[in-house]
MARLUM-768826 format. One record per residue (C-alpha): residue in three letters; chain; x, y, z. Coordinates in nm, 3 decimals, decimal comma, padded with zeros to 5 digits. Layout:
+---------+--------+---------+---------+---------+
: residuo : cadena :    east :   north :      up :
+---------+--------+---------+---------+---------+
:     ALA :      A :       X :       Y :       Z :
...
+---------+--------+---------+---------+---------+
# end
This chain:
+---------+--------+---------+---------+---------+
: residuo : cadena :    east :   north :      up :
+---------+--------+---------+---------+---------+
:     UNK :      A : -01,511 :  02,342 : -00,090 :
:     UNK :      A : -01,436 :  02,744 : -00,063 :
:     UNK :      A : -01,729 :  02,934 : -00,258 :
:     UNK :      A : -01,499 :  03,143 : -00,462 :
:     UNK :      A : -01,312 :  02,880 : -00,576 :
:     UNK :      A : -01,650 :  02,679 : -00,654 :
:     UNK :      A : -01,762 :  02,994 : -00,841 :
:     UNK :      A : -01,487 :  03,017 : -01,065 :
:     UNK :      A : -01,495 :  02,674 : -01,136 :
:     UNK :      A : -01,819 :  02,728 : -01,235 :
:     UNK :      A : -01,754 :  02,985 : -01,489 :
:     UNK :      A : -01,466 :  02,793 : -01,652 :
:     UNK :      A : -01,708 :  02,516 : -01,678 :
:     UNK :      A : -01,961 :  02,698 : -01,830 :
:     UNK :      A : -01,752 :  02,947 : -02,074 :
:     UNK :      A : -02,010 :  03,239 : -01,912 :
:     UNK :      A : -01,984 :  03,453 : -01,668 :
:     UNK :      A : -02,385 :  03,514 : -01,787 :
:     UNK :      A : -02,456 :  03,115 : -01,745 :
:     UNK :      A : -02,252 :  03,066 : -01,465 :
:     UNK :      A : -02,451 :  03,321 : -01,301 :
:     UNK :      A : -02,764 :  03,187 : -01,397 :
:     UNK :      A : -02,646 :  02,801 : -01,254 :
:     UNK :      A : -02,535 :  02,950 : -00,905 :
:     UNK :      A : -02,861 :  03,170 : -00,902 :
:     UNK :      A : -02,652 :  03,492 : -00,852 :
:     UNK :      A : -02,643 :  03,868 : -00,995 :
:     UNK :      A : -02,362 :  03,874 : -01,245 :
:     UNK :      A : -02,231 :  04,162 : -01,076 :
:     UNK :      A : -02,247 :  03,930 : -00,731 :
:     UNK :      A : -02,014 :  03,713 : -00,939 :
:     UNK :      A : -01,824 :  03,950 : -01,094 :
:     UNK :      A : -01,727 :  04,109 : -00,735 :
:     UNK :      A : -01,638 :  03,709 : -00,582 :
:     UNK :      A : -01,441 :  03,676 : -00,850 :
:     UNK :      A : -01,243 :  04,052 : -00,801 :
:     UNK :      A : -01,273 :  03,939 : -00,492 :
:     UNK :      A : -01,023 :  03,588 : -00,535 :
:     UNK :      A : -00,787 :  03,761 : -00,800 :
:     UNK :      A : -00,750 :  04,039 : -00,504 :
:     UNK :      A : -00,668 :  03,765 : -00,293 :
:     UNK :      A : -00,414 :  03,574 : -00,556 :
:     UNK :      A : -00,252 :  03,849 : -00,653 :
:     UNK :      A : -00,312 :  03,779 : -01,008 :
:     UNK :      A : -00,543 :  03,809 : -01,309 :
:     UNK :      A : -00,774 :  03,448 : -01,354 :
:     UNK :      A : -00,925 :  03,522 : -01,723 :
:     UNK :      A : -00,861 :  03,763 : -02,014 :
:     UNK :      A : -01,094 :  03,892 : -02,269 :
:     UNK :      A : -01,092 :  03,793 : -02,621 :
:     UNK :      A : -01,384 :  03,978 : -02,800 :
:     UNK :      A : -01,664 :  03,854 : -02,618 :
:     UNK :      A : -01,460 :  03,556 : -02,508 :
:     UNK :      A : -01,299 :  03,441 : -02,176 :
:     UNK :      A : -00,956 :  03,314 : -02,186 :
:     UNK :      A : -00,783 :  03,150 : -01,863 :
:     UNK :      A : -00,460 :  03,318 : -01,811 :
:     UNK :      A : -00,179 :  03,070 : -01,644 :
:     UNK :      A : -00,248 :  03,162 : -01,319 :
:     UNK :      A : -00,612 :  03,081 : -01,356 :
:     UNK :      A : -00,531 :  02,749 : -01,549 :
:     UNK :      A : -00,350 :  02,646 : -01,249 :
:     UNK :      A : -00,621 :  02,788 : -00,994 :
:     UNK :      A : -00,843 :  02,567 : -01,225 :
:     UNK :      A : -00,661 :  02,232 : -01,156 :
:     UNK :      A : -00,630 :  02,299 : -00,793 :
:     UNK :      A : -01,015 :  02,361 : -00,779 :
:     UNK :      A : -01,084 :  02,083 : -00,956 :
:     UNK :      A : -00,857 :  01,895 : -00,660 :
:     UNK :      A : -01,031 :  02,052 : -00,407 :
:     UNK :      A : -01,384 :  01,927 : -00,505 :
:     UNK :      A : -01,240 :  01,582 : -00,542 :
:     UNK :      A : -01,108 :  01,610 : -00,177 :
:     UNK :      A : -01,437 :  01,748 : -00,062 :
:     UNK :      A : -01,668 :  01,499 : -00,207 :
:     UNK :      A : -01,418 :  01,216 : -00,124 :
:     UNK :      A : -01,448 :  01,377 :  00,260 :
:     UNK :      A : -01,821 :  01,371 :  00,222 :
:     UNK :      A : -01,810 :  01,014 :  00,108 :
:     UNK :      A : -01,587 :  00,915 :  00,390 :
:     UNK :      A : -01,877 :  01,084 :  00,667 :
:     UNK :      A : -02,140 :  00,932 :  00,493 :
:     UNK :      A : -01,988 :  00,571 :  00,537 :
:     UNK :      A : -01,937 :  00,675 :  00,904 :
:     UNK :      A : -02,300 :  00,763 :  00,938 :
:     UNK :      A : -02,424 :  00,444 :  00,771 :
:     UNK :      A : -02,212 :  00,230 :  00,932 :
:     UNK :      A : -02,195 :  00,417 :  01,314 :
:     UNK :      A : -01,889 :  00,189 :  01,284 :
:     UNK :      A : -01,538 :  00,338 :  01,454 :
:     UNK :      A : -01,275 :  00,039 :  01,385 :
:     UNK :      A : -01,133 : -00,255 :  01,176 :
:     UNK :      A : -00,929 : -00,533 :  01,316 :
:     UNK :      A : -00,685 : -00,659 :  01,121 :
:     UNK :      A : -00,527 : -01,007 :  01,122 :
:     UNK :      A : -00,137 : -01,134 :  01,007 :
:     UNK :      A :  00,052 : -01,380 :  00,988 :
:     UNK :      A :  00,376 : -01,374 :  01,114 :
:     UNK :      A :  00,562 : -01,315 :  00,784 :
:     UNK :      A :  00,336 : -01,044 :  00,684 :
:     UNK :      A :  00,350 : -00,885 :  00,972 :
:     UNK :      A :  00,662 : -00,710 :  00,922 :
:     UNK :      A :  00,608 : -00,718 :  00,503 :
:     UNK :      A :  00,298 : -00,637 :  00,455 :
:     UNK :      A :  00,092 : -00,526 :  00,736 :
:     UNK :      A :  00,245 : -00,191 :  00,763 :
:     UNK :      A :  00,212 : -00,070 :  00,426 :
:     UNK :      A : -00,143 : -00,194 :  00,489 :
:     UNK :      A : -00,213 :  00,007 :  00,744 :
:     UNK :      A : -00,058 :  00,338 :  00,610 :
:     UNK :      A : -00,324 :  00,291 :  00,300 :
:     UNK :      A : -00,621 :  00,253 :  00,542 :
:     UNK :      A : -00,497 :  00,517 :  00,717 :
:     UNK :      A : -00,480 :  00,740 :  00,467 :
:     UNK :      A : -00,831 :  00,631 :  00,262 :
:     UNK :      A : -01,025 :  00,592 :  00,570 :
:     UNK :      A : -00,881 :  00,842 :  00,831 :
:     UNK :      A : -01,249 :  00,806 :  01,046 :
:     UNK :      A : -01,166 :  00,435 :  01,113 :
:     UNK :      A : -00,925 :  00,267 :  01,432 :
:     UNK :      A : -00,762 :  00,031 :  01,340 :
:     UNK :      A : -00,604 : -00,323 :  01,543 :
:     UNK :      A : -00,430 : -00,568 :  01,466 :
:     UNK :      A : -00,388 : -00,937 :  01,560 :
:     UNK :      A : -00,109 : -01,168 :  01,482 :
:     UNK :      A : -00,094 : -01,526 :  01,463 :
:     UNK :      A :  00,032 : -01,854 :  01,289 :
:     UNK :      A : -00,170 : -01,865 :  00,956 :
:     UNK :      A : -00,432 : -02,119 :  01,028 :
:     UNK :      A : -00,448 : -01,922 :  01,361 :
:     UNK :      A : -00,586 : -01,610 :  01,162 :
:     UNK :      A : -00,751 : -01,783 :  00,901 :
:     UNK :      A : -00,972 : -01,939 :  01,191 :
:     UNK :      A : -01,006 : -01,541 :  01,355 :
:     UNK :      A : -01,163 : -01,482 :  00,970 :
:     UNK :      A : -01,434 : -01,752 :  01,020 :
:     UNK :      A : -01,502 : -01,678 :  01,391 :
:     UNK :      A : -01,534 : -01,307 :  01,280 :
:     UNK :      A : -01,208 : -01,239 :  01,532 :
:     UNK :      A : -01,119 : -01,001 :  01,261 :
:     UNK :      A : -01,308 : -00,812 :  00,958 :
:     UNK :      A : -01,020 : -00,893 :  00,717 :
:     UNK :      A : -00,659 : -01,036 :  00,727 :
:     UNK :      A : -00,326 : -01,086 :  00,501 :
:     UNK :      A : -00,149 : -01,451 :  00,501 :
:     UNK :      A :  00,162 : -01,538 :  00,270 :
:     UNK :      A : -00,057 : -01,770 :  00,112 :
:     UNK :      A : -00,311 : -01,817 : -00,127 :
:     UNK :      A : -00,598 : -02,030 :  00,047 :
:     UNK :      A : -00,877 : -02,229 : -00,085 :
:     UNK :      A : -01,137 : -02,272 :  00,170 :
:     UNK :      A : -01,517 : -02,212 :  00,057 :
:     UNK :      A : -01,554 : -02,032 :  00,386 :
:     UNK :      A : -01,326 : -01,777 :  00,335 :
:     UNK :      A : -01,309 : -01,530 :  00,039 :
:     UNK :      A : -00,923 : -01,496 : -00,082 :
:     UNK :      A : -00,810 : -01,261 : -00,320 :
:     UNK :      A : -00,429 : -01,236 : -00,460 :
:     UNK :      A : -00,228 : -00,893 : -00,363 :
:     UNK :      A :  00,139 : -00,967 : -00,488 :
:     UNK :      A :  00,346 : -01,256 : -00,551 :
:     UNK :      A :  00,693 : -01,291 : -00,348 :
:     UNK :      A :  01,023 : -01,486 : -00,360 :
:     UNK :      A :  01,334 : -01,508 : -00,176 :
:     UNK :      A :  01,687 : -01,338 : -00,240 :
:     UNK :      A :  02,021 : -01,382 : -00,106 :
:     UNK :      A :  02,118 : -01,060 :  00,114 :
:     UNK :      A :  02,445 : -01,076 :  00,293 :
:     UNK :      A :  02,637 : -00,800 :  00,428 :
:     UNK :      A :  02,855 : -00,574 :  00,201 :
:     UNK :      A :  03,169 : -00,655 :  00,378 :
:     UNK :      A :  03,149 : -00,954 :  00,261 :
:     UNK :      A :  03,128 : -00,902 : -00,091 :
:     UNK :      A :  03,147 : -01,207 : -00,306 :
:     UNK :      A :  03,321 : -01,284 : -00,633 :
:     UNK :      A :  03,110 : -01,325 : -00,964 :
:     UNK :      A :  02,844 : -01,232 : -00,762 :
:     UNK :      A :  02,631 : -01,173 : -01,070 :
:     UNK :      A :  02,701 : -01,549 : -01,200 :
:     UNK :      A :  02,528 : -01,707 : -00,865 :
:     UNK :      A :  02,424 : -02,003 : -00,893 :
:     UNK :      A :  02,194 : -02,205 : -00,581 :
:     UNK :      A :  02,466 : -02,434 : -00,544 :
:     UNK :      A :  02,706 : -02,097 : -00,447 :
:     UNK :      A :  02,440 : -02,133 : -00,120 :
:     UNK :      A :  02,658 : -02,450 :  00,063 :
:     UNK :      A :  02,948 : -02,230 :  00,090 :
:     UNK :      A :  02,766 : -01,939 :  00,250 :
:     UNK :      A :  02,710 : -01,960 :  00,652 :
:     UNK :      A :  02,309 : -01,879 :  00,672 :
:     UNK :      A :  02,083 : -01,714 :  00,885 :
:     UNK :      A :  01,692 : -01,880 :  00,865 :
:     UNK :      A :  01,398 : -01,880 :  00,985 :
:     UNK :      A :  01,296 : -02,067 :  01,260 :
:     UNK :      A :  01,094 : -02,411 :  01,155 :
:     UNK :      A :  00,724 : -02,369 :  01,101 :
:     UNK :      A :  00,695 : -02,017 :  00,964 :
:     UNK :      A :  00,568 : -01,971 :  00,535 :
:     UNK :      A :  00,943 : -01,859 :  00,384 :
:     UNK :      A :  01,158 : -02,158 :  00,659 :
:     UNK :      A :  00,871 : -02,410 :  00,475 :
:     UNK :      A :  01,015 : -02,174 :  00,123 :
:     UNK :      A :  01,384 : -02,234 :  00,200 :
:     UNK :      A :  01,367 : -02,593 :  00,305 :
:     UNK :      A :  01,226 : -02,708 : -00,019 :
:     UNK :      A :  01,474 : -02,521 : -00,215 :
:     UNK :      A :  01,742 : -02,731 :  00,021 :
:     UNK :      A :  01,561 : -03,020 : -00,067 :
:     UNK :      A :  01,498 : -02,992 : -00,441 :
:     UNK :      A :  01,877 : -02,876 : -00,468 :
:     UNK :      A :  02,003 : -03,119 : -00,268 :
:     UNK :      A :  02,216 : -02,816 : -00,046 :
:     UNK :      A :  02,360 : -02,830 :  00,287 :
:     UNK :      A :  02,479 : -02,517 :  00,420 :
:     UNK :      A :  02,602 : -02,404 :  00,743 :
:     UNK :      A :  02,305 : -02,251 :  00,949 :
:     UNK :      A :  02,456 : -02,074 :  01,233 :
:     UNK :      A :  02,141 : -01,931 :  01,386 :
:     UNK :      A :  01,731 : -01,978 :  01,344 :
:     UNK :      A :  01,474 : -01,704 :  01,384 :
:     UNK :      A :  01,155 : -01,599 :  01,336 :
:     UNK :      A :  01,236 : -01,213 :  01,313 :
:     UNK :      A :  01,324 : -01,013 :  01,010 :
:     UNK :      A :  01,446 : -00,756 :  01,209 :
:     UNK :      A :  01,677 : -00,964 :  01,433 :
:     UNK :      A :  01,782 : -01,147 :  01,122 :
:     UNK :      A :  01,931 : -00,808 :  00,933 :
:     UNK :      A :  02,095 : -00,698 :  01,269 :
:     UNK :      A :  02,282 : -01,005 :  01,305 :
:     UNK :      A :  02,432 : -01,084 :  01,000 :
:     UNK :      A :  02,717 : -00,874 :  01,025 :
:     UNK :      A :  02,784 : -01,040 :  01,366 :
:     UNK :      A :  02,754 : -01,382 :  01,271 :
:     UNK :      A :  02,939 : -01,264 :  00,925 :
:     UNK :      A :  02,598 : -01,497 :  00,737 :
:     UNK :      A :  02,382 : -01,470 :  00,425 :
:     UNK :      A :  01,996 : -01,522 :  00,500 :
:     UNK :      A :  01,747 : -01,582 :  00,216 :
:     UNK :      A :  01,474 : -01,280 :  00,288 :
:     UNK :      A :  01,156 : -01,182 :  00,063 :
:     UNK :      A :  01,169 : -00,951 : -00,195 :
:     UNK :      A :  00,920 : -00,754 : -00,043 :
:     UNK :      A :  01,104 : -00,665 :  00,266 :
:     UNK :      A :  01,421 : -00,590 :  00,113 :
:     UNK :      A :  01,336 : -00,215 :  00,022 :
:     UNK :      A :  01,549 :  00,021 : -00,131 :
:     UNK :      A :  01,621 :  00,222 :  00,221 :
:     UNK :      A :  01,647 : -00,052 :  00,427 :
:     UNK :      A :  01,919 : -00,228 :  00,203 :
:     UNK :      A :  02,108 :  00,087 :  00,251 :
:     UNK :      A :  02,050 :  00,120 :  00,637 :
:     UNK :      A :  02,203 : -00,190 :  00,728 :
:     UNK :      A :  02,499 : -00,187 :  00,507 :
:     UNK :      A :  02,437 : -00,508 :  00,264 :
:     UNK :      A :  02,399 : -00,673 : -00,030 :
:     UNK :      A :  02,144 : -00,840 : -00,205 :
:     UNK :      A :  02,233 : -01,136 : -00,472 :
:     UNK :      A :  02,020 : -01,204 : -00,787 :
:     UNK :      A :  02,028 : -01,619 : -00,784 :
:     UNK :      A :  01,780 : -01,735 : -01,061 :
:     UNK :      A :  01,671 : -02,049 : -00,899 :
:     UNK :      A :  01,537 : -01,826 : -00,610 :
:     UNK :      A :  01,242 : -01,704 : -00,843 :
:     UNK :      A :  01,117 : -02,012 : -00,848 :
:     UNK :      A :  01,038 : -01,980 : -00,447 :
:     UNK :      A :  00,692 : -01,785 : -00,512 :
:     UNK :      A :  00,459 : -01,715 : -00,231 :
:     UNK :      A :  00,179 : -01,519 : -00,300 :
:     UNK :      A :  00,034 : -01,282 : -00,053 :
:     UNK :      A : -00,357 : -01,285 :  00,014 :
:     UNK :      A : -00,613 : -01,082 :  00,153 :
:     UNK :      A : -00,869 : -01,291 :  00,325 :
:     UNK :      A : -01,243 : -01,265 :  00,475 :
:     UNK :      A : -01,544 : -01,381 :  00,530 :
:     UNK :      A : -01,858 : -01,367 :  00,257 :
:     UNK :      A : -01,854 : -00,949 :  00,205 :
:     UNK :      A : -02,281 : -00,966 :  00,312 :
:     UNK :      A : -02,170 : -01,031 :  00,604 :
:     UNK :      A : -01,932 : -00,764 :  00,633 :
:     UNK :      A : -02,058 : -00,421 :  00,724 :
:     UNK :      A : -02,016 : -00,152 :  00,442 :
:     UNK :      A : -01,685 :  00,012 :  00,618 :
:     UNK :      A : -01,505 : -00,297 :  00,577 :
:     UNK :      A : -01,622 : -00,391 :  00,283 :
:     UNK :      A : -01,478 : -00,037 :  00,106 :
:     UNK :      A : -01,165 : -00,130 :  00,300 :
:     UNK :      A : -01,133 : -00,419 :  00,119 :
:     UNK :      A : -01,191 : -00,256 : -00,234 :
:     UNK :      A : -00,944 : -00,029 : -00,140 :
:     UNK :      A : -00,667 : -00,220 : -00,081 :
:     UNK :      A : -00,746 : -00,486 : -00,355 :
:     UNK :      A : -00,720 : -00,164 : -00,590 :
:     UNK :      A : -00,417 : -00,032 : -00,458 :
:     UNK :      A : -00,232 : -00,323 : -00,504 :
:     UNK :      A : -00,358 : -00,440 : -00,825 :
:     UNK :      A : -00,216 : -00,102 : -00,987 :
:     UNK :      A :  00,129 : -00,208 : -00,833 :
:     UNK :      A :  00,134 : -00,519 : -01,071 :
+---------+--------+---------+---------+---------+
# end
């Protein structure tokens, strides 16, 4: 943290230039000529006198709150090389399961990127009981399945729950599209999944509970090959909510249709891994973090 702003943090802290001076163990006039010093550099006043009183101006209530930032920063930077030191460890692998992989994995990765900048990270993809088994053979330090697991070998905690909606493209706009009903799905041509993946295993019960037989014109096991295709084969495909974002809605020109039988097609998304003693610190922060993160998003 830079030792003028430190300094004048200090003062504001303490309400004394006289006590701040003591706490640093400097001269008040050393402190008095930092300070000149910072204001010189700001442009601006930090404190007026009142009697025998200092008052922040605005400019120094502002500097305040951006010192206070900076020490949070610092320490959290400090934090960061001290995990690095303890652990001597350089990288994370990360399992996924194929549906996460394109919904959750690369939000994932952003927030470990950002909280733990020091650390590589991989990744590894796979069928789910493909990565749950990389969890127990310690193929990977942690991993996200569109599942919730019971499995005393594994440790499983909840991120988000998930459920499917109708998207279709906006040239073909239905009518009463706000009245929907799951029935409405045997007249749509679909798009799904291929067989075996989480949300095809999703959308076949649905079929199956709602006795519906629409037209599938195409199965795949890509999100992205799904949304691209649509227009061509002029389809509907039943997608998770947390793929459909805002931007990418708009970037491929569709629709998305609010059917209330679909929330009933909940899959919850996991983070999985073995017993945290066995896990060495640097993943085991990783995992705090990102159980944090997206326990504030509920």
């Amino acid at each position: 943290m830079d030792e003028a702003l430190y300094i004048f943090k200090s003062i504001v802290e303490h309400s004394s230039m006289n006590k701040a001076a003591h706490s640093l163990n400097l001269s008040q006039p050393a402190l008095s000529r930092k300070i000149s010093k910072l204001e010189h550099e700001i442009g601006a006043p930090l404190f007026r006198r009142i009697g025998k009183r200092l008052e922040l101006t605005r400019i120094g209530q502002l500097t305040f709150e951006y010192a206070i930032e900076q020490e949070r920063l610092y320490l959290k930077y400090l934090k960061t090389v001290a995990e690095f030191k303890e652990t001597g460890r350089s990288s994370i692998t990360i399992g996924a399961s194929l549906t996460t992989l394109q919904t959750t994995l690369p939000d994932l990765i952003t927030l470990l990127r950002e909280s733990h900048p020091e650390i590589d990270i991989k990744a590894i993809t796979g069928k789910t009981h493909e990565i749950v088994s990389f969890v127990k053979e310690h193929k990977v330090d942690i991993a996200v399945i569109a599942s919730h697991l019971d499995d005393s070998y594994v440790q499983c905690t909840p991120l988000f729950d998930d459920h499917l909606i109708l998207v279709m493209p906006r040239s073909l706009m239905l009518q009463d599209a706000k009245q929907l009903d799951v029935h409405d799905l045997n007249n749509i041509p679909m798009i799904l999944f291929s067989k075996g993946t989480w949300y095809r295993l999703l959308t076949d019960e649905l079929f199956e509970a709602y006795q519906l037989t629409p037209e599938i014109r195409m199965e795949i096991d890509s999100f992205e090959a799904i949304l691209r295709l649509l227009h061509t084969f002029r389809a509907g495909a039943l997608l998770p909510k947390s793929y459909l974002r805002p931007q990418l809605i708009a970037d491929n020109d569709l629709d998305i249709y609010p059917i209330p039988q679909l929330e009933g097609t909940k899959r919850t998304t996991s983070l999985i891994h073995a017993d945290p003693n066995t896990l060495d610190v640097a993943v085991r922060n990783c995992i705090q973090d990102i159980a944090t993160f997206y326990h504030r998003q509920a």
